[in-house]
C-alpha positions in Angstrom: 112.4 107.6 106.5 115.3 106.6 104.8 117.0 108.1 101.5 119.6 107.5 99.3 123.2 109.8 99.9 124.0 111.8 97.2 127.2 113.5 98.9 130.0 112.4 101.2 129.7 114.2 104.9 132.3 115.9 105.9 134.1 118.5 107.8 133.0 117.3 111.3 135.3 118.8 114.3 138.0 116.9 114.8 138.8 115.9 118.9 140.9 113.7 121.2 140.0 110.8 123.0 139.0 113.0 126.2 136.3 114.7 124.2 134.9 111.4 123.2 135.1 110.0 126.2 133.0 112.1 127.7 130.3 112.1 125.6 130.3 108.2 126.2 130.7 108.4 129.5 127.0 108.4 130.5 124.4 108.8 131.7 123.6 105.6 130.0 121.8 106.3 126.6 121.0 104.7 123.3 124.3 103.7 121.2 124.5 102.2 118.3 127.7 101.0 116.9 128.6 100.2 113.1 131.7 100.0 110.9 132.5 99.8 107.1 131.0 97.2 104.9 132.9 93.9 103.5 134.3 94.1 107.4 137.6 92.6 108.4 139.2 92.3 111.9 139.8 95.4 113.1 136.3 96.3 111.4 134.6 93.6 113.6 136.9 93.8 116.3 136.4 96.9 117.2 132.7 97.0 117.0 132.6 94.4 119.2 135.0 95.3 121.6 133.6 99.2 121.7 130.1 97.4 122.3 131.0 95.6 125.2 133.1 98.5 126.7 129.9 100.2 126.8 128.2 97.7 127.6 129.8 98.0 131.1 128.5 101.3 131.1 124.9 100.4 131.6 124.0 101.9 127.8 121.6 100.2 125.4 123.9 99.1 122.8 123.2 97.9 119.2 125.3 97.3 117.0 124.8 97.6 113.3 125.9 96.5 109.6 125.3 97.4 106.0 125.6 93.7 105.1 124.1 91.9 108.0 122.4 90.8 109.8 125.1 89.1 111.4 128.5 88.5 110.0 130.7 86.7 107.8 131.5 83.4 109.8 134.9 84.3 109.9 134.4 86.9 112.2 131.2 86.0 113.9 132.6 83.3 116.1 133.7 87.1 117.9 130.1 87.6 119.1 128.8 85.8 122.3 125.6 83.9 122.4 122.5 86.5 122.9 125.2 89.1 120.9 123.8 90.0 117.4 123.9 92.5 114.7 121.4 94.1 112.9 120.5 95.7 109.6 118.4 97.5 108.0 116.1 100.4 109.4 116.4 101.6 112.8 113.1 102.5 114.3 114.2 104.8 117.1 117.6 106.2 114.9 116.2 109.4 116.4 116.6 108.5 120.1 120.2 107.1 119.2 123.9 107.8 119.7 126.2 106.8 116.1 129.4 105.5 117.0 131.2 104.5 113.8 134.7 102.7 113.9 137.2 101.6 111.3 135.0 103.7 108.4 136.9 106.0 106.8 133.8 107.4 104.8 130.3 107.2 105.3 129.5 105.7 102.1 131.6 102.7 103.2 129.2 102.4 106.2 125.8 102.4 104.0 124.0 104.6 101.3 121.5 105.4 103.9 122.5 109.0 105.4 124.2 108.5 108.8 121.1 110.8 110.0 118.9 107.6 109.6 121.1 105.6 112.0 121.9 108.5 114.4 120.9 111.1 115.9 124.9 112.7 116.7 128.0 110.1 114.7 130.8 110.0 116.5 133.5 108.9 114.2 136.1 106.7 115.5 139.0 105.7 112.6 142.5 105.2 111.8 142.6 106.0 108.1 144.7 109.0 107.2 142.1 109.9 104.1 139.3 110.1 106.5 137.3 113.7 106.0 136.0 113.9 109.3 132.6 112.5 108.3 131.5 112.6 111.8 129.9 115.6 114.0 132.7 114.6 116.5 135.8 112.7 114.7 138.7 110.8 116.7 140.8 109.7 114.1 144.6 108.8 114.4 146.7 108.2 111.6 149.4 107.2 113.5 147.5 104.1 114.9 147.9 100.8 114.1 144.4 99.9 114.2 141.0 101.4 115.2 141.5 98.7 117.9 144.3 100.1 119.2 142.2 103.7 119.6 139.5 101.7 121.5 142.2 100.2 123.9 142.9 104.0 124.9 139.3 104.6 124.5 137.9 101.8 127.0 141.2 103.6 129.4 140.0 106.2 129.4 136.5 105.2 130.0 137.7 103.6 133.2 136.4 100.2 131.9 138.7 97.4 132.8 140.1 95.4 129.7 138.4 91.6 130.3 139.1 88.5 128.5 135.7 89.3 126.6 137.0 93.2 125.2 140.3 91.7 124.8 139.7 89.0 122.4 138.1 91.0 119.7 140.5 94.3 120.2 143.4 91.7 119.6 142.1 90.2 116.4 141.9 93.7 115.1 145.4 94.4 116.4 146.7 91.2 114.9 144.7 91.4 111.4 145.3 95.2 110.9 149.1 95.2 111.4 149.5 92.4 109.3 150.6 89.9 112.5 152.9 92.8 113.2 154.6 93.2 109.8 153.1 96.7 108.4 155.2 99.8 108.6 152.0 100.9 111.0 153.1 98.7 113.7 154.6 101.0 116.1 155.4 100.7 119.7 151.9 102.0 120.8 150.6 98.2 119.5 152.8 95.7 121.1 151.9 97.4 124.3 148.2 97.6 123.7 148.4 93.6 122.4 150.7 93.0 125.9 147.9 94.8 127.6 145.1 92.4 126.0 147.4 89.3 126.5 147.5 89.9 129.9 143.8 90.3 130.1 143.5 86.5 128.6 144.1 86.3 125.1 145.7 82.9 124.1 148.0 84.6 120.9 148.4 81.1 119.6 144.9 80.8 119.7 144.4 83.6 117.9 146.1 82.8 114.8 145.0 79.7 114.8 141.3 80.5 114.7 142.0 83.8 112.4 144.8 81.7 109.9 144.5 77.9 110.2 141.6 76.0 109.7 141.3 76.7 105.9 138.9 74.7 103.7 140.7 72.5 101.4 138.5 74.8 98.5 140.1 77.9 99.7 143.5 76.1 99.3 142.8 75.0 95.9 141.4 78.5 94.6 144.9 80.0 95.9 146.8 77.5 94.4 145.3 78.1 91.2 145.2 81.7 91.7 149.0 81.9 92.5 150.4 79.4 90.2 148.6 81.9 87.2 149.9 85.0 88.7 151.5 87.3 86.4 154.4 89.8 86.9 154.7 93.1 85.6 157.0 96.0 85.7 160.4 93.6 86.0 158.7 91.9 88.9 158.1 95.1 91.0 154.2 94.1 90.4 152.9 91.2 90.5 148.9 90.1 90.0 146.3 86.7 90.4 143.2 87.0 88.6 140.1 84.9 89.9 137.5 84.4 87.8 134.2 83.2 89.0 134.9 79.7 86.9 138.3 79.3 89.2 136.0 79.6 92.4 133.3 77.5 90.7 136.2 75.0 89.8 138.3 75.1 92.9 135.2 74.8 95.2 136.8 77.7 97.3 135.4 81.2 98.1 138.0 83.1 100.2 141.0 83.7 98.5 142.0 86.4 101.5 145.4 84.8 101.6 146.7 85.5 98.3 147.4 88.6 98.3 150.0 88.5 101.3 151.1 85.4 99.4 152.1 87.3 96.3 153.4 90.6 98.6 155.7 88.3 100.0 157.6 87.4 96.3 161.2 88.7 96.0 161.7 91.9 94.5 157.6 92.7 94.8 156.8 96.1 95.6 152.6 95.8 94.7 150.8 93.1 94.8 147.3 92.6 93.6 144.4 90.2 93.7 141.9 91.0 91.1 138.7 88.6 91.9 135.4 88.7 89.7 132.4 89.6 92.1 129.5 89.9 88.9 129.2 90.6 85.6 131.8 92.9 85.0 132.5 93.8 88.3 135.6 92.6 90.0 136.9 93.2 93.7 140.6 94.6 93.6 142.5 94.0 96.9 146.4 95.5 97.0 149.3 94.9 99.6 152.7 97.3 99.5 155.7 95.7 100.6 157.6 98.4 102.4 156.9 102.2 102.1 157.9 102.7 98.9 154.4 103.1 97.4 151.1 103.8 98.7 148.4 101.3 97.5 145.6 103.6 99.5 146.4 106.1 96.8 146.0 103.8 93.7 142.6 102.6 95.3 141.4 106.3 95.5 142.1 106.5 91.5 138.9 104.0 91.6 136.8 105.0 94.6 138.3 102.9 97.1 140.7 103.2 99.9 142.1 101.5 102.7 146.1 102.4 103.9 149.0 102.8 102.7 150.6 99.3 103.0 146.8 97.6 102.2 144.3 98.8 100.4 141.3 97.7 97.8 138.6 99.1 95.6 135.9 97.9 93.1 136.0 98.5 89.4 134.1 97.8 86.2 137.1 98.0 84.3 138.6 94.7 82.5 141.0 92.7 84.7 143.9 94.5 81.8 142.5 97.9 82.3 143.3 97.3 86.5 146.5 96.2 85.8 147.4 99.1 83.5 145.7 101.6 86.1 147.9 100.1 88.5 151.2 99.8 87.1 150.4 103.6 85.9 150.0 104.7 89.4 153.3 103.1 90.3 155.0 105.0 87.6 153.3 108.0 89.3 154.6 107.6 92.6 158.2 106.8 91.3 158.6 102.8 91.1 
């Protein structure tokens, strides 16, 4: 039976890749596999690839999502026909292995305790401000990506790296470091990407399917979006608020883009998107351009989290009241 969280999990014991390897070795058992809700590429990415690595392993794997079933058609031209994910309860949760990727708290996975998707979590992040949520936690900071991890992962699995694995673990690679632009992007991922290149990942492909073929809405919503944005802090900040009448007006709904539009403004330290998801509710996504400031920290103020060069959060605060909360936090950090 299912019940509502009332508690983050925490203090799991923290252990390398060997550790978890082992327990995903075999014999082949029930897995399932989730990640963090409102997923993006490495999210996805690494679900899928971490499915199909233990795939080859002869386990019954399922994977999982708060929002599903299925997945935002951005990412779901990732899953194979006969490929699917699931929601809601899981029947035999009991007879099941948790492997969570890319979530750096369980409340980002679901409100449902991890208990009702798993028997034992095994917690497999990147985010520095992960607790350790998991009974078992691999979680490296110093990683680009939770795809990167499942490269080493799937090595030391002894699963070979096909085109199938590879396509997914690139899109994480790609999308988490920013197309290798984020002060994360260390040495560690242009070998894993050569690695998945090598395997048969077409890179121009890649973007192309990932950051071309944008609806002529979407274009329209960021034009408006950008051509209101607003700076603050003599330029060092600068913010687009969308309101549901711009999306209604544009035709557009993904307005992804903007953001690393804005970062990329002269003199911009923060950049923020500030996008109405309901009454009162509005969606906060935040981009650091270089290491001056870390935007995971200002999304914490709120709930949220994310890294230090990309971050977001959710608030019921008035689109002024964000930008105050932000610029304050800049202030804090020294900028």
């Amino acid at each position: 039976m299912t019940h509502q969280m009332h508690h983050q999990r925490s203090g799991g014991e923290r252990v390398g890749i060997e550790r978890i390897a082992e327990v995903l070795a075999g014999p082949p058992r029930k897995v399932l596999i989730t990640t963090h809700r409102n997923p993006d590429g490495d999210a996805a990415g690494s679900m899928i690839g971490l499915a199909r690595v233990l795939g080859r392993l002869g386990h019954d794997v399922m994977m999982w999502h708060g929002d599903g079933p299925g997945l935002p058609a951005d990412l779901a031209w990732m899953l194979a026909p006969g490929e699917e994910v699931v929601s809601g309860p899981v029947p035999d949760h009991a007879e099941r292995l948790l492997v969570s990727v890319d979530a750096a708290t369980s409340h980002r996975v679901s409100d449902l305790d991890p208990g009702d998707l798993g028997a034992r979590i095994v917690n497999v992040d990147h985010h520095h401000d992960n607790p350790a949520w998991g009974d078992l936690n691999l979680i490296d900071a110093g990683a680009s990506s939770t795809a990167e991890i499942v490269v080493r992962l799937a090595d030391a699995l002894g699963v070979e790296i096909d085109e199938s694995i590879a396509i997914p673990l690139y899109v994480g690679i790609v999308t988490d470091t920013g197309r290798f632009s984020y002060g994360s992007t260390g040495s560690e991922a242009h070998r894993a990407a050569a690695r998945l290149i090598e395997a048969g990942v077409e890179p121009g492909a890649i973007y192309r399917r990932v950051y071309e073929g944008t609806p002529v809405g979407d274009l329209r919503l960021a034009g408006r979006a950008i051509a209101g944005a607003r700076t603050e802090h003599d330029g060092r900040l600068v913010v687009a608020v969308i309101t549901r009448d711009d999306i209604e007006a544009s035709g557009g709904t993904d307005s992804d883009g903007v953001v690393e539009a804005l970062r990329a403004a002269d003199g911009v330290i923060v950049a923020a998107v500030i996008r109405e998801v309901g009454e009162g509710e509005w969606r906060v996504s935040t981009r650091a351009s270089g290491d001056a400031v870390d935007v995971s920290a200002i999304a914490a103020l709120e709930g949220g989290g994310g890294h230090r060069a990309a971050a977001g959060f959710t608030s019921h605060r008035d689109p002024d009241a964000i930008i105050a909360l932000i610029g304050d936090a800049m202030i804090a950090q020294g900028i």
